[in-house]
C-alpha positions in Angstrom: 0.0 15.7 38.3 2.4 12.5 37.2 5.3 12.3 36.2 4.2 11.2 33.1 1.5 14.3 32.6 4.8 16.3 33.3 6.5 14.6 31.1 3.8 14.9 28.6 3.6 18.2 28.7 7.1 19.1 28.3 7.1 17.4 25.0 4.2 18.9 24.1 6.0 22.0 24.1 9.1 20.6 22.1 6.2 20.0 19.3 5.6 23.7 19.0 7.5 24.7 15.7 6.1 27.6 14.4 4.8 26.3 11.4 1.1 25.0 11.5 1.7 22.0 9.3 4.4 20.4 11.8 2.3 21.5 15.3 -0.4 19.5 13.6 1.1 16.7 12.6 3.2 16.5 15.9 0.0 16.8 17.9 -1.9 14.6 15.8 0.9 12.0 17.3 0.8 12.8 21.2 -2.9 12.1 20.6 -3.5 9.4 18.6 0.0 7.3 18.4 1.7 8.4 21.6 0.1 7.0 24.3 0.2 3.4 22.6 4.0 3.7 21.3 7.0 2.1 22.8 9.9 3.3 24.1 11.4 2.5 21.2 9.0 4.7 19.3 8.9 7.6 21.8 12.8 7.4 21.6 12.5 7.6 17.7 9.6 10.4 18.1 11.9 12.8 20.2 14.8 12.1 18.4 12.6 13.6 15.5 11.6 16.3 17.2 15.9 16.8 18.2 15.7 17.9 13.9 16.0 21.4 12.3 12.6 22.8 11.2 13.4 23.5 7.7 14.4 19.9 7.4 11.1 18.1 9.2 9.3 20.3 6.8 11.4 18.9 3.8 10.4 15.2 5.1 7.0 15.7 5.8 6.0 17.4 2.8 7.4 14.6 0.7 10.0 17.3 -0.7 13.2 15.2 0.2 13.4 11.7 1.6 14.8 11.6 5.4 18.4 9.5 5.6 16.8 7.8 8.6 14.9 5.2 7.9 13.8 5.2 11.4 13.3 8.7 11.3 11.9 7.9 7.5 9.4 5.3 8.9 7.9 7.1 11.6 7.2 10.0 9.3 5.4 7.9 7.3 3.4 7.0 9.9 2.4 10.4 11.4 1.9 11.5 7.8 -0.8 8.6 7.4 -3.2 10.0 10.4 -6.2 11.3 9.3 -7.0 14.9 9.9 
C-alpha cells in the first residue's frame, strides 16, 4: 500500500458523517474529482471536511450560503456531480 492509498483512506474516513446526503456527496468527490484536483483543491476539500456537520448540511442543501467563497465554490462543484 502507498502512502498515497494510506492517505486515501484516512480521508475516506474523515468523509463519513453520519448523514447519507454528505457521505455521498463526499464520496462522489474522492471518486470523480479527487484524484485530478490540486493541492490547492485537496487543501480546500479537507479544510471542508475540518466544518461542523449541521453547517455542511446548511451549504449543501442550498439552505444558507457558505462565507467561504472557497469553501462556497467547491461546494458548488461537488453539488454539480451527477448521481
Amino acid at each position: 500500500m502507498t502512502t498515497q492509498d494510506v492517505e486515501l483512506k484516512r480521508i475516506r474516513w474523515r468523509c463519513r458523517r453520519g448523514m447519507r446526503e454528505l457521505d455521498q456527496l463526499f464520496e462522489r468527490y474522492l471518486e470523480r474529482l479527487w484524484p485530478a484536483s490540486s493541492e490547492a483543491e485537496r487543501g480546500v476539500f479537507l479544510r471542508l471536511l475540518d466544518c461542523e456537520d449541521d453547517k455542511l448540511w446548511r451549504w449543501f442543501m442550498g439552505y444558507e450560503q457558505c462565507p467561504d467563497g472557497e469553501l462556497a465554490d467547491l461546494i458548488q462543484r461537488v453539488r454539480a456531480l451527477p448521481a
